[in-house]
C-alpha positions in Angstrom: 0.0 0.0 0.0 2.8 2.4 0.7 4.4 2.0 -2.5 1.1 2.5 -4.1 0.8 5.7 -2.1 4.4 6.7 -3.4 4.1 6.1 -6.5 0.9 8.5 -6.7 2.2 11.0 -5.0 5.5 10.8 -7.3 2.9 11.2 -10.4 1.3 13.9 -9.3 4.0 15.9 -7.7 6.0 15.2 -11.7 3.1 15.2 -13.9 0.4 17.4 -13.3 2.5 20.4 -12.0 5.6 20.6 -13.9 3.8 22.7 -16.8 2.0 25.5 -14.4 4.9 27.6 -14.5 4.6 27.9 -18.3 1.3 28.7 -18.2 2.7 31.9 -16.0 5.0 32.7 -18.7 2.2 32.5 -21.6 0.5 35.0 -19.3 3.3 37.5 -19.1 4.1 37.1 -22.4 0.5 38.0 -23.9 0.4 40.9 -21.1 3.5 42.1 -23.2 2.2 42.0 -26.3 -0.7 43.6 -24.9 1.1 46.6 -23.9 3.6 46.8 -26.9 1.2 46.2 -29.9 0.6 49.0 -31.8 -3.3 50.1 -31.8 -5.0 50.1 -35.2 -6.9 52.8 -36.4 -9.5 52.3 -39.7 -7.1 49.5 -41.1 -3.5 51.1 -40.6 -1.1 51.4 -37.6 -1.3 54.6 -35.8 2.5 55.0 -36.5 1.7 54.7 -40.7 -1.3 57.2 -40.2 0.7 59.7 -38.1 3.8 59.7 -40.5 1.5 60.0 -43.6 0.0 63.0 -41.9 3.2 64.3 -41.7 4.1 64.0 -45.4 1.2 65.2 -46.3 1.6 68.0 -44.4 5.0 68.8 -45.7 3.9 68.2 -49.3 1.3 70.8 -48.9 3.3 74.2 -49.7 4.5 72.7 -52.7 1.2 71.8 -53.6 -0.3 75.3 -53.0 2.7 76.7 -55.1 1.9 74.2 -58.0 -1.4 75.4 -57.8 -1.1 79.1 -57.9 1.3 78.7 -60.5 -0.4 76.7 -63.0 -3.9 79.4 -62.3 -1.3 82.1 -62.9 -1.4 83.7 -59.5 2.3 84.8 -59.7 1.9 86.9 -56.4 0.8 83.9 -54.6 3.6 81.6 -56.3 6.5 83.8 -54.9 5.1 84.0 -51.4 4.8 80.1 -51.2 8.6 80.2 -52.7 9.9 82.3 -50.4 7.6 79.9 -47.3 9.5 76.9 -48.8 13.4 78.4 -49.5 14.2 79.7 -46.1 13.4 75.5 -45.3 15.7 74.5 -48.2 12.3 72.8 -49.6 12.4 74.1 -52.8 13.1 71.7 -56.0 14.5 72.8 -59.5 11.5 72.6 -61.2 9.9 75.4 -58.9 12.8 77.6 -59.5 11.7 77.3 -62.8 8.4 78.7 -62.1 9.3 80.9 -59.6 11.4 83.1 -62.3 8.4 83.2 -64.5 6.7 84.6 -62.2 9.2 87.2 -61.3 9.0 87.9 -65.3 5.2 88.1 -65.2 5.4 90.5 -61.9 8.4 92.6 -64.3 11.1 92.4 -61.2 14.4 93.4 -61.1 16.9 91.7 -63.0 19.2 92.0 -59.3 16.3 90.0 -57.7 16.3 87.2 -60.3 20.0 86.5 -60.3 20.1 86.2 -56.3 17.2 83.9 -56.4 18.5 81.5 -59.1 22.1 81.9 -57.0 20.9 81.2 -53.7 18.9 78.2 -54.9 22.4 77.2 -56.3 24.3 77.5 -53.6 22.0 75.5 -51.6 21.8 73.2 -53.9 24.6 71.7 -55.3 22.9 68.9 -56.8 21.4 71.0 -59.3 25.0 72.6 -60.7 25.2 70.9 -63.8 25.0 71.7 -67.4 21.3 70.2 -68.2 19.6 72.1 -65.6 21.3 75.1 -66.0 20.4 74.7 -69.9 17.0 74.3 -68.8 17.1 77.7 -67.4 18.7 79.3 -70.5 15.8 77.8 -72.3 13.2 79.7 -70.2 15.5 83.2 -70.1 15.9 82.8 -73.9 12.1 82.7 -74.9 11.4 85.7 -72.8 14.6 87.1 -74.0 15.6 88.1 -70.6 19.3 89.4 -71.8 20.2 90.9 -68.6 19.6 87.8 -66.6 21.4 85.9 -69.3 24.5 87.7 -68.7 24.1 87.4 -65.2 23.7 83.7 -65.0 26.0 83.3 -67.9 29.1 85.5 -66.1 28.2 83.6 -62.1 28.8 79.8 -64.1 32.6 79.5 -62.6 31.4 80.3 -59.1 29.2 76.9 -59.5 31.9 75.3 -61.5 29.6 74.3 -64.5 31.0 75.4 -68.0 28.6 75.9 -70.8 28.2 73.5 -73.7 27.6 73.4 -77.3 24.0 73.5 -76.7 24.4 76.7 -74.3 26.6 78.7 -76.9 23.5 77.4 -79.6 21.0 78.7 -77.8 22.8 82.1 -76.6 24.1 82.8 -80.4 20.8 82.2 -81.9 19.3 84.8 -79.3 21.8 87.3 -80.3 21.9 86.7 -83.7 18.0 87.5 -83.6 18.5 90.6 -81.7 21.0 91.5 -84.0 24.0 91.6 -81.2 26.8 91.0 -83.5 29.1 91.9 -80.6 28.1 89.3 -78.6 28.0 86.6 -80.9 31.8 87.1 -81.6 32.2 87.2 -77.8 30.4 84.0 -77.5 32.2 82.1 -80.8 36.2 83.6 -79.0 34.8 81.7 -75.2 33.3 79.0 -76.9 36.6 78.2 -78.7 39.0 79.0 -75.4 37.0 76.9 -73.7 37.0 74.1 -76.3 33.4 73.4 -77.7 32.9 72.2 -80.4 30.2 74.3 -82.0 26.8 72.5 -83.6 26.4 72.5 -86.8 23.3 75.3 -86.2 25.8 77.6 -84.7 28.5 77.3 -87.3 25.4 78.4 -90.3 24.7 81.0 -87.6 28.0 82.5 -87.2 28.1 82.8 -90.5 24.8 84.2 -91.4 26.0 87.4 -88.7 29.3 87.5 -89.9 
């Protein structure tokens, strides 16, 4: 009988309570996961909707910009420029528009050149030849010659040097405003510099000559 009696109490002592301290642990561990799970809100985490708040937030400037610049509100444009550049959130293609604007609001030519220098200073990115062509492109069509000299003469201080299709673009503009001057002045840099001039500059050059 007392070896029956052992052997129960061995069973039960072995058996049935080896696992209870487990069960503690699964407790704790769902209380953790309790506490540390991040609440849901209408299908997303509350971390994904706050941070896309934020974005949206910062994207809304530009938007408003985009806006007033494509219902031609130039007065509006510059003011959501001038929100965005003293946070160095400004992108090339709203330097673009903000200089049309300046054109459209007839501003200085002193007030052009330090915006298009400032937004190159700040960034550096943008100091190459293709955007700075891009800028050409929208000075040439509203024949903006002062600025053109401007941006043309401040080029070292970036350390971009014009190409083939800059001197193109800049001969054609004085060739059509009759600046024979300039042209030559453009063909003697383009050469000490090394271009090789298009073929469309070559016929023009000799057209003004």
């Amino acid at each position: 009988f007392m070896f029956i009696l052992a052997f129960v109490i061995h069973f039960l002592l072995f058996h049935c309570f080896r696992f209870m301290p487990n069960k503690g642990k699964n407790v704790e561990w769902k209380k953790r996961q309790a506490i540390t799970k991040v609440p849901e809100v209408d299908g997303g985490s509350l971390v994904d909707r706050c941070g896309a708040r934020v974005a949206r937030k910062e994207a809304q400037p530009q938007e408003k910009m985009d806006v007033s610049y494509q219902k031609g509100h130039w007065a509006a444009t510059l003011r959501h420029w001038y929100a965005q550049r003293d946070k160095e959130a400004t992108t090339p293609g709203q330097l673009l528009q903000v200089l049309e604007a300046m054109q459209r609001l007839n501003l200085t030519t002193a007030s052009k050149i330090h915006e298009i220098s400032l937004f190159l200073s700040t960034h550096p990115g943008s100091c190459h030849i293709d955007f700075i062509n891009r800028l050409f492109t929208l000075l040439v069509k509203s024949m903006d010659l002062e600025v053109i000299a401007g941006l043309f003469e401040c080029l070292p201080n970036f350390k971009v040097k014009p190409d083939s299709r800059t001197y193109e673009m800049l001969i054609q503009l004085h060739f059509t405003m009759q600046n024979t001057e300039d042209m030559l002045m453009l063909s003697n840099d383009m050469e000490a510099n090394g271009v090789v001039p298009s073929v469309t500059t070559q016929v023009t050059l000799l057209k003004g000559a």
